[in-house]
Phi, psi and omega in degrees: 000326183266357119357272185256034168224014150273342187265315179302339175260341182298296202283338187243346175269319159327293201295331185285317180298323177273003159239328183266003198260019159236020120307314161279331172306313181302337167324159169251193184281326115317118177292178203275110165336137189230149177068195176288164168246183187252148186263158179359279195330274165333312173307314192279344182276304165349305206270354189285303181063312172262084158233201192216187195233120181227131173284078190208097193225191168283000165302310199298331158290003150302338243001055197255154222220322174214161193246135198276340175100009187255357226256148187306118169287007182293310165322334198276097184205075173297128164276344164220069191281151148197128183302310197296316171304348187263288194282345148339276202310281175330338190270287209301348161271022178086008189253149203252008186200175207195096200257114204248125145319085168289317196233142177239174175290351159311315187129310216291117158262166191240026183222190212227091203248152185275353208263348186215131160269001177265099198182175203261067148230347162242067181230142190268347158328131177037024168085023173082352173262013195270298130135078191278316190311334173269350163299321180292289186282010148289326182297340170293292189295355177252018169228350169059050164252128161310153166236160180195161188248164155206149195240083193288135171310316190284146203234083204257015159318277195322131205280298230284316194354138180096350191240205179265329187314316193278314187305316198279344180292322183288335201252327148324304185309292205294332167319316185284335175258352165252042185241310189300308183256359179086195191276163218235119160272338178195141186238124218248126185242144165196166229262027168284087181220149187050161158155228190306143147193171180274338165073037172070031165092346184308298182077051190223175127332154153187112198255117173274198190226097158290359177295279242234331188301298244262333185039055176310331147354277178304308187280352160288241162051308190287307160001269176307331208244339178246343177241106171258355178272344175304111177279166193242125177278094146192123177351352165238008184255245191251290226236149220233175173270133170294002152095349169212177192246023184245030182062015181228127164252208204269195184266323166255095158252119158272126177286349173264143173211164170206129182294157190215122153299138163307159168310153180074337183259161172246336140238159204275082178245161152337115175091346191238054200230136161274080186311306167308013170259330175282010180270351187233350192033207184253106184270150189063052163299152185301309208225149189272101204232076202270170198282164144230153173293045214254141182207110149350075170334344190237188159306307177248141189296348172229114184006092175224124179343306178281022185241015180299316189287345192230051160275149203280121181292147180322312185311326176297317169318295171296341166295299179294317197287320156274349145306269199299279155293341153283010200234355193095007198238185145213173218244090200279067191304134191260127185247147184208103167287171203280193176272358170291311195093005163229173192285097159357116193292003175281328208278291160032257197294329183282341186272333296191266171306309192294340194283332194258339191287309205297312176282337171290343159281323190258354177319320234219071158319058189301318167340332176267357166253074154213159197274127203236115151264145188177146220289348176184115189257147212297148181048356154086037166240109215288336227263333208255321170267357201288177184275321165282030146293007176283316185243012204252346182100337193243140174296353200211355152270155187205163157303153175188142191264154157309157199286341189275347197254108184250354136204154175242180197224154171216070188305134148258102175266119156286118177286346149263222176214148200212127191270123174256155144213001195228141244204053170310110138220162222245105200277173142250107175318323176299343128277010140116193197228109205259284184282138175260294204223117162251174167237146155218144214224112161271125183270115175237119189050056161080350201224135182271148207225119159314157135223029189155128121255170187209152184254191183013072197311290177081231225252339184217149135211109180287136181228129231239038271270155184284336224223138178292148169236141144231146210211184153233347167234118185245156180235125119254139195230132183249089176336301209220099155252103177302294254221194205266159130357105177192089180257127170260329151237180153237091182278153138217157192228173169218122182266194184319171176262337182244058166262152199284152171292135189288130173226137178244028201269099185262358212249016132308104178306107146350112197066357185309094196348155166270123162313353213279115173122326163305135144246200180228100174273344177192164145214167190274318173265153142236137216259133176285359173303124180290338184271004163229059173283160192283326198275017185284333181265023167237006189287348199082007171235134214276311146012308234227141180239189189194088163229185187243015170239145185247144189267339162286001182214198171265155205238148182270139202292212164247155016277148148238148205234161154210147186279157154216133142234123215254054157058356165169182221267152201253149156247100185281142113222047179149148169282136181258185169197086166312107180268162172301146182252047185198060147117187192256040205265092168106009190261073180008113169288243190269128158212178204228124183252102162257169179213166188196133167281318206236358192110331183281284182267153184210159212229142183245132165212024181186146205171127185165195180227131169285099197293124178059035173339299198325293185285331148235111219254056187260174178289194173227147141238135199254135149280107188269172216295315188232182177271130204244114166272122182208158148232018178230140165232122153264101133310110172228146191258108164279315188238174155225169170275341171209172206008167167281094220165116193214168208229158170199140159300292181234139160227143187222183186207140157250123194266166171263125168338111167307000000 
């Protein structure tokens, strides 16, 4: 067999040599770079592929997803924080890098600042003397993981927010945390700005010009001048967000994008972006702008006591890794310690098993016992283009094609046959993100058999086969180039043979009443659309929507309500709300939970806003203060996050423990 697939390349390096051979003598020795590239910073972000995000502020004793900017810093008392039990865990999971939340949009800094008094020295932690952002990165660095911060622009504290008084105040906060902490791999921005807050007591609105209130110019700028090895996360810095919070970019992610403003805006910032363009980016984007990938190990990005249980299993993790980092991304996982100051022995332990799935697969490179052939190597000079540069380990030596030949074939030979399913390969980035399109091919039963194609190699690219193969021969064939070659590696790897199958269905409540018996006693609109009848929001299919707008008649703003009577009297102790999965149309902001024995009189026992919905579209469960006997629930919708009007997939009830 290795026979004749040495004869099948002797015939195509001929045939190349006898056509081709004053294109090569003409060539210069190196190729040419093609598209935007990527700079330092970006090459070392790259090389990371993993890291995590940790969220731990007086939101988590809230129990709140985002903190309104009012909670007593008196709350803020982890009785047994330790930073190293948090960066332990993230190391032992394969992550290389350790992003701490300094400041969240409550307003609360966590280090000990001249620019808010509202900060962790009026906190009775360590007596006001404490300092978690450096407990954090110290805690990185003794694991020899990078570190980096984020500092939310939005401020809901802050007295002065909405003026210049808050900007000069916010861009002191970053001096002081890239002054402080050492060098910095990313400094993390992202478009949650202005609305509902407590304000230094106002307890208002307050709507900014996310184009212009921030002069982001100027405020980048502090970046570039005090972290310049630091990439900056945002759609107008080095990495752009993929545009959802579930930890997946597209099945074609290009690492070059250009950015494009929503409608009506004239620049492309943070909150003002057509995100649903960033999970595939741009091929032949102006700028090399590759994704990363954030997702929430739990449901929610902050600790909350009913979310012990639905913490994400290795297997979803090894999943989420091929997405993301297989895709050319990275992969940014969100960690959120307890009112303890540690990580939940669920979280633990799952970071724990993914860190270990991850090394018993890739431990084992078979690509370095196979004899590796390929139809033309550039200028035929083996020392500088050859095929071990393939398998050599470094990222920026490579295979590189004659200038003319923009696809090729690349063989792997075994002298045994070998079981596989998973396919690394690797452009060197540093000439840009070259291949569009490959095939990979197994020879079975004497016949080369397709098995996988894949788009955008770019910096990473995992290909993930449905099936275990076992073979003595993989063919890669490369479909699609504009320019020549320049592959740095070929990986195949093989994972366990028994990982359990993947679900990502959360949007059951834990304990959640069974429906069966539930009716629809009233709404306040009713929408004549057949695809948004009231009983879609009790059917039990996440699938099925329940909204109010119609396009045959003028639509009624919000709030709008809907009745469930769930046929006898129940004892809640919390409620769900499911938003719809197939965009944000109609998606509930601030709503309100009334309850009733008889239909008639009614009790407000819930009230609030679903903090960050848009972006992660999970289920919610509002816990009420106490346990409630009702056989009526009013669902009212006040607000929605995009158009007027409002939807819901699922509405639930959870009862309390007998």
């Amino acid at each position: 067999m290795i026979k004749n697939t040495i004869r099948y390349f002797a015939l195509v390096l001929l045939g190349s040599l006898a056509t081709d051979g004053f294109s090569q003598n003409s060539q210069s020795l190196f190729p040419q770079p093609y598209g935007a590239l990527p700079a330092q910073n970006q090459l070392n972000w790259h090389e990371l592929e993993m890291y995590v995000l940790i969220h731990f502020t007086p939101t988590t004793f809230e129990n709140k997803e985002w903190g309104y900017g009012d909670a007593d810093p008196g709350i803020f008392n982890p009785s047994q924080f330790n930073a190293q039990q948090i960066a332990d865990a993230a190391a032992a999971g394969g992550f290389k890098g350790l992003i701490f939340v300094a400041k969240h949009h409550d307003g609360f800094a966590l280090w000990p600042t001249r620019t808010t008094a509202y900060n962790i020295s009026k906190s009775p932690w360590k007596n006001g003397n404490g300092d978690m952002v450096k407990e954090f990165e110290q805690a990185a660095r003794k694991n020899g993981m990078q570190f980096g911060v984020y500092c939310s622009p939005w401020d809901r504290n802050f007295p002065a927010y909405g003026t210049h008084e808050y900007v000069k105040a916010y861009r002191e906060q970053l001096k002081e945390l890239y002054s402080r902490y050492g060098k910095l791999f990313i400094t993390w921005f992202d478009g949650a700005n202005g609305g509902d807050g407590y304000y230094g007591g106002a307890r208002e609105k307050r709507n900014i010009d996310r184009t212009s209130y921030y002069g982001w110019d100027t405020t980048w700028n502090i970046v570039r001048q005090m972290q310049p090895g630091a990439v900056i996360f945002s759609d107008m810095g080095d990495v752009r967000w993929v545009g959802n919070e579930e930890g997946h970019a597209a099945e074609t992610s290009w690492a070059t994008f250009t950015p494009e403003p929503v409608e009506g805006k004239t620049v492309a910032v943070p909150g003002e972006m057509k995100y649903w363009k960033s999970p595939e980016g741009t091929r032949n984007g102006a700028y090399w702008k590759p994704a990363e990938c954030d997702v929430p190990l739990r449901p929610g990005w902050f600790y909350h006591p009913d979310q012990d249980k639905r913490v994400k299993t290795p297997a979803q993790l090894f999943d989420l890794y091929f997405k993301s980092v297989g895709r050319g991304a990275a992969l940014d996982l969100g960690l959120s310690p307890d009112k303890r100051g540690l990580l939940h022995d669920n979280d633990v332990e799952s970071l724990s098993a993914f860190g270990r799935l991850l090394k018993e697969t890739f431990s084992m490179d078979l690509a370095k016992t196979a004899k590796l052939l390929v139809s033309n190597i550039r200028g035929n000079k083996r020392a500088l283009f050859g095929v071990k540069k393939l398998v050599d380990d470094d990222r920026y030596s490579y295979w590189a094609t004659d200038d003319q030949v923009t696809s090729a074939d690349l063989v792997l030979e075994w002298k045994k046959p070998v079981k596989f399913n998973i396919i690394r390969i690797r452009e060197n980035i540093q000439l840009g993100q070259r291949i569009e399109k490959v095939a990979i091919d197994a020879r079975i039963d004497g016949q080369w058999k397709e098995v996988a194609q894949a788009s955008s190699i770019g910096s990473n690219r995992l290909v993930r086969l449905k099936e275990f193969i076992t073979t003595e021969s993989v063919r890669l064939r490369v479909l699609q180039s504009p320019v020549c070659l320049a592959i740095s590696e070929i990986g195949v790897f093989k994972e366990p043979d028994q990982l359990p199958e993947v679900s990502y269905s959360h949007w059951k409540a834990t304990g959640g009443l069974d429906k069966k018996g539930w009716t629809i006693h009233s709404v306040s609109y009713e929408s004549r659309m057949s695809t948004g009848a009231a009983k879609n929001a009790i059917d039990g299919d996440p699938n099925t929507i329940w909204h109010t707008w119609d396009s045959e008649r003028e639509m009624k703003a919000p709030p709008q309500e809907i009745v469930v009577d769930m046929g006898a009297a129940k004892n809640i102790r919390a409620f769900t709300y499911l938003p719809r999965l197939n965009g944000a149309w109609g998606i509930v902001a601030n709503y309100e939970w009334q309850v009733s024995s008889d239909g008639i009189q009614w009790q407000t026992v819930a009230t609030g806003e679903f903090s960050n919905i848009k972006a992660n579209p999970i289920e919610q469960m509002v816990s009420l203060p106490a346990p409630v006997s009702c056989r009526y629930f009013k669902f009212i919708g006040k607000t929605s996050v995009e158009d007027n009007y409002i939807s819901a997939a699922e509405l639930g009830a959870v009862e309390a423990d007998r």
